[in-house]
C-alpha positions in Angstrom: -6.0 0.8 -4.1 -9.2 -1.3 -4.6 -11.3 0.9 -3.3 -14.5 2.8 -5.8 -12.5 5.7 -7.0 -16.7 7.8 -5.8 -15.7 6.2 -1.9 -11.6 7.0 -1.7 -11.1 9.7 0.5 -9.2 12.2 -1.3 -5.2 12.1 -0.2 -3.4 15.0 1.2 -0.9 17.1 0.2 2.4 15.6 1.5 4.0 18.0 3.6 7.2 20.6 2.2 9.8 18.0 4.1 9.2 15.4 1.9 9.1 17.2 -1.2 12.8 18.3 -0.2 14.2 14.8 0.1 14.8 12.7 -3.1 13.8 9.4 -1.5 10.6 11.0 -0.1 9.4 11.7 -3.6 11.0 8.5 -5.0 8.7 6.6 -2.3 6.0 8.8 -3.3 6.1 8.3 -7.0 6.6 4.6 -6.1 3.0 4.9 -3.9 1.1 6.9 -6.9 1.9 4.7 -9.4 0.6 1.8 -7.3 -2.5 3.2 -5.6 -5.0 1.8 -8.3 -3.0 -1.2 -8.6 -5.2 -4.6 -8.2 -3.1 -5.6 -5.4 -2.8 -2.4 -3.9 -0.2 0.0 -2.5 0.6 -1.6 0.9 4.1 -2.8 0.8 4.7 1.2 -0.8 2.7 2.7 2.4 4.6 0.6 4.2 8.3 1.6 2.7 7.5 5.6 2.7 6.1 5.3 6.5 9.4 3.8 7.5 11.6 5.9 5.3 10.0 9.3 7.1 10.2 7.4 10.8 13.5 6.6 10.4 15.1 9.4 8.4 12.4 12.5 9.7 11.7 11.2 13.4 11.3 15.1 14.0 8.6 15.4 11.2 6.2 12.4 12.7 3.2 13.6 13.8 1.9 13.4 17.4 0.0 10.4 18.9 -3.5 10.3 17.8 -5.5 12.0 20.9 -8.8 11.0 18.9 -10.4 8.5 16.3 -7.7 6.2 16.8 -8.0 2.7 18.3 -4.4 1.4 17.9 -2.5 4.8 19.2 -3.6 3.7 22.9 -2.2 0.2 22.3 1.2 1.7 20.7 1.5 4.1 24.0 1.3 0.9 26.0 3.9 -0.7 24.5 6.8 -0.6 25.9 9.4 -1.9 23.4 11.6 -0.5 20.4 10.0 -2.4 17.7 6.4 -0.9 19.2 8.1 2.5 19.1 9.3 2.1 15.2 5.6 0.7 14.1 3.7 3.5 16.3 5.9 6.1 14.4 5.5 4.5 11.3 1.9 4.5 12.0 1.9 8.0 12.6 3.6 9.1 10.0 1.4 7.4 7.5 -1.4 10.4 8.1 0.7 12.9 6.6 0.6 11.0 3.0 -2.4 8.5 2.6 -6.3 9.6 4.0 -7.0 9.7 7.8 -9.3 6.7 7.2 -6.9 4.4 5.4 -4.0 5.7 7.4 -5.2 4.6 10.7 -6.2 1.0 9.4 -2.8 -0.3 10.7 
């Protein structure tokens, strides 16, 4: 990422799921070796966020209740390509920072 290494929020601890699944941590070692990257890490937050939405639908966390300004515009939706981007969303908080996470 592009971000001052003294303002990145720190990133969490993926959860025990992925580490048990070989293209989680592929993904994941993809996404680390990128973060400081000049052009960034999207495209991997992008790939891993699918991955996990597609392949661990169970392990996607909840709709946002707080903090969140595109969860309410997801629920609204009513179609299955909103459905796949609103879990993707989702699921991006359980590997990048709240703050980045919820940026799309």
């Amino acid at each position: 990422m592009t971000e001052d290494p003294d303002e990145t929020p720190e990133r969490p601890v993926p959860p025990p799921f992925m580490w048990g699944c070989c293209e989680c941590v592929r993904l994941l070692l993809k996404l680390a070796a990128e973060w400081d990257a000049p052009a960034g890490c999207f495209w991997e937050q992008l790939q891993t966020a699918r991955h996990i939405a597609e392949a661990h639908p169970e392990d996607v966390p909840a709709q946002h209740l707080e903090d969140c300004e595109l969860c309410p515009e997801y629920a609204r939706r009513q179609d299955d390509d909103a459905a796949g981007v609103w879990a993707q969303h989702r699921a991006r908080d359980l590997f990048m920072p709240q703050t980045l996470a919820r940026l799309w």
